[in-house]
C-alpha positions as CSV (number, residue, x, y, z in Angstrom):
1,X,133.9,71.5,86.8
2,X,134.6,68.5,85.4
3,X,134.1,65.2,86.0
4,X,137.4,64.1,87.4
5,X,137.6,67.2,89.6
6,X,133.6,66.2,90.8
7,X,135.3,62.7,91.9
8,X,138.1,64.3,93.5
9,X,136.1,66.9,95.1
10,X,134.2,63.8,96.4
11,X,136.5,61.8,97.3
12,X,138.3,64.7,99.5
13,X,135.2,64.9,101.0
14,X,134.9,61.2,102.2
15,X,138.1,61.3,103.2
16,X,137.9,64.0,105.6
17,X,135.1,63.0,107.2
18,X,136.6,59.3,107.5
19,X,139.8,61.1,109.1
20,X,137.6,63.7,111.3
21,X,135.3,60.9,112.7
22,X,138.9,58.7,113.4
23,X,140.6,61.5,115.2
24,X,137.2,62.0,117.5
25,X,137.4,58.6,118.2
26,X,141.1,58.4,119.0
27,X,140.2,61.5,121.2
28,X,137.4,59.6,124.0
29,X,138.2,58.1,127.3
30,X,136.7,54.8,125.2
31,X,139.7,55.3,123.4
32,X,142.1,55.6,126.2
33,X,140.3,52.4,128.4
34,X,140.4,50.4,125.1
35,X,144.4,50.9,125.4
36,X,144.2,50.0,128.9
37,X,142.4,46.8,128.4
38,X,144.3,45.9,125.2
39,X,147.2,46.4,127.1
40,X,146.1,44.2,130.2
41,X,145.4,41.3,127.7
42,X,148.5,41.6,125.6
43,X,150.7,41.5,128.9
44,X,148.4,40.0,131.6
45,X,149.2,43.1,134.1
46,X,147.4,46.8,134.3
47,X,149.5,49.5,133.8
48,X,149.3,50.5,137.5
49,X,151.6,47.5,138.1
50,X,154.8,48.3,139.1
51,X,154.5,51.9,139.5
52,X,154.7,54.4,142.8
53,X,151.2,55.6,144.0
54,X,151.3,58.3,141.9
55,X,150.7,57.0,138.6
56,X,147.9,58.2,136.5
57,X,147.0,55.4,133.9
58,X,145.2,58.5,131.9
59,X,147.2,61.0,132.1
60,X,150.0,58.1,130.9
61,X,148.3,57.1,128.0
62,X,147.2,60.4,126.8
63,X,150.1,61.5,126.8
64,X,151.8,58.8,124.4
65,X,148.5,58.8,122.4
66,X,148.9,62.3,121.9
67,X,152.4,61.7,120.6
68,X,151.2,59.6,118.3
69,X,147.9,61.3,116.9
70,X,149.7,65.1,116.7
71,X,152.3,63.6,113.8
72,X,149.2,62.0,112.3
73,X,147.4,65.1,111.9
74,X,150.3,66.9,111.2
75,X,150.9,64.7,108.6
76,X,147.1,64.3,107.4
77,X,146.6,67.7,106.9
78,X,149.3,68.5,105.0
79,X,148.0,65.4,103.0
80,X,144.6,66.7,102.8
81,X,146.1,70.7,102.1
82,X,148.7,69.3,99.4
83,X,151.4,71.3,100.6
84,X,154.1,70.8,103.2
85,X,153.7,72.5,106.6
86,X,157.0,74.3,108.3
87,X,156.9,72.8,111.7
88,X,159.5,75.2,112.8
């Protein structure tokens, strides 16, 4: 091996741990309650405002933080792979 495929080896490396310990940390109730309360001071108002009684601030924002973070993976392992992956 030489030393321009050590780096890259390397940095691959870092880079999937940096990515692996971002997606953990996207994937904690922290995560979701840090929404929440950014939300609440961006707009003043909790989520639960305006909504019927069965609203689940959770299940809400999992939902379109999963929408997000699926693409990103999606998109950072084909990244990390170097190859396109058929989504259908």
């Amino acid at each position: 091996m030489n030393k321009k495929e050590k780096v890259l080896e390397i940095v691959n490396d870092v880079i999937t741990e940096k990515i692996t310990g971002l997606v953990e940390e996207m994937s904690t109730n922290e995560f979701v309650e840090m929404i929440g309360d950014m939300y609440f001071d961006q707009t003043g108002k909790n989520l639960e405002d305006d909504t019927d009684d069965e609203f689940d601030k959770d299940e809400y924002l999992n939902e379109i933080i999963g929408s997000r973070v699926i693409p990103l993976l999606h998109k950072l392992t084909e990244y990390m792979i170097g190859k396109s992956i058929p989504t259908e």
